[in-house]
N, C-alpha and C positions, 0 to 999 in steps of 0.2 A: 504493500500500500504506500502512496505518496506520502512523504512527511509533510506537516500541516501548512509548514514554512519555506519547504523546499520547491524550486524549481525546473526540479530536472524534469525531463522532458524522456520517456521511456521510449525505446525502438524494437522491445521483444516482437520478432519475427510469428511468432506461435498467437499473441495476442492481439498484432495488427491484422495477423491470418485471419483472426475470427473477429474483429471487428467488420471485416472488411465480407463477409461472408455469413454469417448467423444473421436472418432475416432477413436479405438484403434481397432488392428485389432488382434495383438499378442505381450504378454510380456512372455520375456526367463529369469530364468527357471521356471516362475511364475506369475501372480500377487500377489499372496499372500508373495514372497519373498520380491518383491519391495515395498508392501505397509507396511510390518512392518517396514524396512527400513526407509522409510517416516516419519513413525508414531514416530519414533526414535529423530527424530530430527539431525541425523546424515546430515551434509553437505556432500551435493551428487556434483563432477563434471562430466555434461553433457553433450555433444554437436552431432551436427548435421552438416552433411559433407556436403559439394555445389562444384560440380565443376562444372567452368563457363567455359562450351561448346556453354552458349548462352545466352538470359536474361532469367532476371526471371521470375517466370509467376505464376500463381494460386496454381497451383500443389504445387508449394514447400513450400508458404503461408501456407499447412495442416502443416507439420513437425515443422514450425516456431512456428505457434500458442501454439502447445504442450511445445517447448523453452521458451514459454513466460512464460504456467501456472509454469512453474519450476522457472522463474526468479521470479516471483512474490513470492512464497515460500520462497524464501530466497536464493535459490540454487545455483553453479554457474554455467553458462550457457558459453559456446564455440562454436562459429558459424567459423566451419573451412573452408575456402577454398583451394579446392584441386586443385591448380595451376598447380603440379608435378602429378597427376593422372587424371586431366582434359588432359593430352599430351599424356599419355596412351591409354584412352578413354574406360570408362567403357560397358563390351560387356553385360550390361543386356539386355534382352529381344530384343536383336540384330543378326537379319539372316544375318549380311554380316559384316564383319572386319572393323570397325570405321578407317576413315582417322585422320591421329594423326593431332594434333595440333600444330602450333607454340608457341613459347613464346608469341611473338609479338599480336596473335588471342586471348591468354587467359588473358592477360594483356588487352586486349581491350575490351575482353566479362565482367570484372569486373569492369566497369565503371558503378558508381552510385549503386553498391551493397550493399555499408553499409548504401545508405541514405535510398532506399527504404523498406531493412532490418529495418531499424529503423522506418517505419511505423507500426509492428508488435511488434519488441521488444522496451526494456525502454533502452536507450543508455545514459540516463542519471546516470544510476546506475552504481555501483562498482561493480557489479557482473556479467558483462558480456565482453567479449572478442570475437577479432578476430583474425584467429592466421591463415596460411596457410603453408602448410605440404611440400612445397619444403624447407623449411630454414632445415629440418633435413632430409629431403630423399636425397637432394644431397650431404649432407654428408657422406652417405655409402659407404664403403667400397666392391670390391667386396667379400671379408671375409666375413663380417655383411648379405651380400644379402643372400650369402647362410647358413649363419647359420638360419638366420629367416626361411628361403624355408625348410629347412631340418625338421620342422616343418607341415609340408603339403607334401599331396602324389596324384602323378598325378591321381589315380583314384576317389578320394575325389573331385579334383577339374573338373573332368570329369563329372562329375554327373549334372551337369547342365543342366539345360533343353536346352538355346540354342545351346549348344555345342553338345549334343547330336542327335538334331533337322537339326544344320548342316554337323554334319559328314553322317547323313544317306541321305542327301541333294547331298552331293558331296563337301560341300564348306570346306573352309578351315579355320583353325581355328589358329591364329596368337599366338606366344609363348608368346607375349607381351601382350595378352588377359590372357594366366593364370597368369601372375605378377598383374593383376588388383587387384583380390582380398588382394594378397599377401601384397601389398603396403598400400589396406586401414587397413586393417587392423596391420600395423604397426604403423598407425597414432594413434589409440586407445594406443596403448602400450608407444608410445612417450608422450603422452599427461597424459597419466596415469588417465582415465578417468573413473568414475563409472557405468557410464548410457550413451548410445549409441542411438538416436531414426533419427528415418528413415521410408520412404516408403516400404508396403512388397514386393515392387519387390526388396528392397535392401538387403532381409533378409541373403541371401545366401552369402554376403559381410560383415554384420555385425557379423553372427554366426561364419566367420573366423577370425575377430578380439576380438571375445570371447575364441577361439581356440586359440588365440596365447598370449591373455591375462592370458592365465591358464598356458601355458605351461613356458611363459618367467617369469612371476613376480608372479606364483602362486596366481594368483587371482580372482575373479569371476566378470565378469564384464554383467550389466543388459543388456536385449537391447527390445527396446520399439520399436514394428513394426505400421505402422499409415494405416488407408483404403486409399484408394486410390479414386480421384475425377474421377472416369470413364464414357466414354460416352455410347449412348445405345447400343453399338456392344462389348462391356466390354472393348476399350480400353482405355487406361489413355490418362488421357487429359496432353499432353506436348508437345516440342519442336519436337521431332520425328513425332506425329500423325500428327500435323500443325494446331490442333484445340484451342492450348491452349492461354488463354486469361494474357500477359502479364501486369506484375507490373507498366509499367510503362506507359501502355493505357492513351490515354483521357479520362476524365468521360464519355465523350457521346457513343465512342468507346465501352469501357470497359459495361456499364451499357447497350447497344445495342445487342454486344455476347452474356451475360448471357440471353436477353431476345431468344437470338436463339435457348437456349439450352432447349434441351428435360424435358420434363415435369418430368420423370421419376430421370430427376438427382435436383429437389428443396429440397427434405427431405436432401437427403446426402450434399448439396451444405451449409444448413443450419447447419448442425451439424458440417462439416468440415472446412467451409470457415468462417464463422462468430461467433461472442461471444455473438448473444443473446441466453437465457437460455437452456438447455435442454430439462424442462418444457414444455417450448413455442416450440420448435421443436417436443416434444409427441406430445403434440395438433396439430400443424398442420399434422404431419404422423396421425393421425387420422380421423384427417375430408379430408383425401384424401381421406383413405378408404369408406367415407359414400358415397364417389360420388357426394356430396349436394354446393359445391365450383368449386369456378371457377380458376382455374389452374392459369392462367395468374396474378391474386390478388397478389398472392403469390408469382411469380415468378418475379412479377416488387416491392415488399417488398425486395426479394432475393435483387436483381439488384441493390437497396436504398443504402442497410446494406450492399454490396460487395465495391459499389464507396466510400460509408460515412471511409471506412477504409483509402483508399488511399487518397483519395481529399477531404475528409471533407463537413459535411452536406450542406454547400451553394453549390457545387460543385453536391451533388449528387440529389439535387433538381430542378436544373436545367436541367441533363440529364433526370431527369423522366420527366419536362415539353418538354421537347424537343423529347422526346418521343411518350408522348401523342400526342404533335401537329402534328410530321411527319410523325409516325406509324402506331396511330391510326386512327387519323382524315384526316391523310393522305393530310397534309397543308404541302404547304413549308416550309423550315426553315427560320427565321429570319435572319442567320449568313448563308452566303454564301462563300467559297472561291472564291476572283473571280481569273481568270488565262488567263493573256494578250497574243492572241496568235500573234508572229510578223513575223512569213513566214519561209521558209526556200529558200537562195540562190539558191538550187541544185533542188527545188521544181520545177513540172512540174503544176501542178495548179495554178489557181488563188489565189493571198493572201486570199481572202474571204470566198473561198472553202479549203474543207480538207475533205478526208476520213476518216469514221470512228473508223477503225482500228488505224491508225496513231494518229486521235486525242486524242483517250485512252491512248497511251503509250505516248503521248506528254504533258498530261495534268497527268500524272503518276496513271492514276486511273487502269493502268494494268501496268503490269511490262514488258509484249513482246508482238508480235505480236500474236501469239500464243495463249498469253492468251488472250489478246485482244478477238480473233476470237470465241476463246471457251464462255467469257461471252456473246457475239451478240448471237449467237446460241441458247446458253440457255436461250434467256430473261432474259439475267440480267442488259442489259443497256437500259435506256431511254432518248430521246432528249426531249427536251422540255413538258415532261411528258407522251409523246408516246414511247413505245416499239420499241428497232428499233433489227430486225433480219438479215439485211441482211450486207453482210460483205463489199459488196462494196456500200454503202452509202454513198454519199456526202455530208456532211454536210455544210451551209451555215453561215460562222462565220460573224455575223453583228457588226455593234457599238454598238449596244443596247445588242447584246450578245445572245449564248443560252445556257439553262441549261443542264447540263449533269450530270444523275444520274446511278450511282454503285450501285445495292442491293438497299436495303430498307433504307439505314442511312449516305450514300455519295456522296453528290452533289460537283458541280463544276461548277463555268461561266463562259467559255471561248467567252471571248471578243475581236474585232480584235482591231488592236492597230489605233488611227486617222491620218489620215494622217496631216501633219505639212504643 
């Protein structure tokens, strides 16, 4: 590990190997450019853009990780958040014009970002920063906007797949979508940075702040593209799809989703989400192939080494017991929330009784009626360990209480409250 104070600058061959190769999906204009670089010993500045449209979540853990192998190198490492282009709202991989943001939203969605950031990178070190890109985007001038823009030409920034996808759609495509790219990639040019690394859906963002790093400061700037954690229909696991598994989960949570996930994403969740060895990731992509393993092994090891990042081995030993017991053995849990129900004034029932739709959205295990309705439908609620389907059920809230379970991993007791 780097010393706190020191600046030496590492050139292990074995560990720029695997920078340059674990997750990686494309490096511009090379790898071969970047790794002599490396090999140089040249102090490289890096960084990785987040704007908080929302929390964090798995997905962006892949890009982090690659931050880290660099921090660990020696390197310096910049984790920017884009404040002033999170109110933009980046139109990747978007059929329909993002609703901007307020101040007041992205100032709220950045709550707890650098802590759980610092579960990934070493925040103890001198070589890492946080820095966010309004303190110089609101500076510009409209002079400055257009001299950077006079640098880019609308059919360059045409080319885009969604923009293409919705002019033949009929939709419309917002002017303040082609300043997207324009902005990030002035942040590279402000920061004056060497190395750029991102998701390859951001490639077409990053390749423009390569575009405008040449033309402003005559300079060549790298840009390190990462795979992407996708689900089995190819799309990325994130805040848009609604699949993605956030940073700041409960262990039990957190280790319960990954156990949902499709078999086919353990090798990739391995290579991308976690830091044991490569090695050990061939091996297991191998004995997939033989067919002679049992999927699930593997995939509650995945679950372990995904919680043991966040909440730390006691933490991620408990949701694997807590697992086994509710999952698979199909035991209650120990820990129950219990949830005191006390009537409502305007209520036409008996305090004792409640519909089941209502008790879902009163005990918050659905967000609306609606949904409510749609989980009874599906089988996904049970009272007292029976399936209940039908939407106008009465349920019987006693002293003693009954249980009420969501899915496979959340329960609730609602209990009526005693009378005095």
């Amino acid at each position: 590990m780097l010393n706190k104070k020191s600046n030496k600058i590492i050139t292990d061959p074995k560990k720029i190997e695997e920078f340059l190769t674990r997750g990686v999906e494309n490096i511009y204009p090379n790898k071969e450019e970047l790794e002599k670089v490396l090999l140089s010993g040249k102090k490289l500045r890096i960084y990785n853009g987040i704007d908080p449209t929302g929390k964090l979540h798995i997905g962006h853990s892949v890009v982090l990780n690659k931050l880290r192998q660099l921090q660990d190198l020696g390197h310096e490492a910049i984790v920017l958040i884009g404040d002033f282009t999170a109110r933009i709202g980046d139109p990747t991989d978007k059929m329909a014009t993002r609703k901007p943001l307020t101040k007041e939203e992205v100032k709220k969605n950045t709550i707890d970002y650098k802590k759980l950031i610092g579960k990934i990178l070493d925040l103890k070190k001198l070589n890492i920063r946080f820095l966010h890109n309004e303190k110089w985007t609101n500076k510009l001038k409209p002079e400055d906007i257009l001299e950077i823009a006079s640098h880019f030409t609308v059919s360059r920034l045409l080319e885009r797949d969604m923009f293409q996808e919705r002019i033949k759609a009929g939709k419309d495509v917002g002017l303040h979508e082609f300043l997207y790219p324009i902005f990030q990639a002035y942040d590279a040019v402000s920061m004056d940075v060497d190395l750029q690394i991102g998701g390859n859906d951001q490639t077409f963002n990053m390749l423009a702040g390569r575009t405008l790093m040449r033309k402003m400061k005559n300079k060549e700037k790298f840009v390190l593209t990462t795979k992407l954690l996708v689900d089995p229909t190819g799309k990325k696991m994130g805040k848009t799809e609604g699949n993605m598994i956030n940073l700041d989960e409960k262990a039990g949570e957190m280790y319960g989703k990954i156990m949902s996930w499709s078999d086919n994403l353990i090798v990739s969740g391995f290579e991308l989400c976690t830091d044991i060895l490569m090695t050990e990731v061939e091996k297991i992509k191998n004995e997939f192939k033989t067919g002679k393993i049992n999927p699930r092994d593997y995939k509650m090891k995945l679950a372990y080494e995904i919680v043991k990042i966040y909440h730390g081995e006691e933490e991620a030993k408990k949701a694997e017991q807590h697992f086994i017991k509710v999952i698979q053995k199909k035991e209650t849990p120990n820990e129950i929330s219990n949830f005191q129900w006390f009537g409502k004034a305007h209520h036409k029932l008996p305090i004792s009784n409640l519909n089941i739709v209502e008790l879902l959205v009163e005990t918050k295990l659905a967000t609306s009626k609606s949904e409510a309705r749609r989980l009874i439908e599906q089988g996904g609620i049970k009272i007292d360990g029976n399936v209940v389907k039908d939407i106008n059920k009465i349920i019987e809230i006693t002293e003693q209480g009954v249980l009420a379970q969501k899915g496979k991993r959340q329960f609730i007791k609602v209990l009526r409250k005693r009378k005095m």
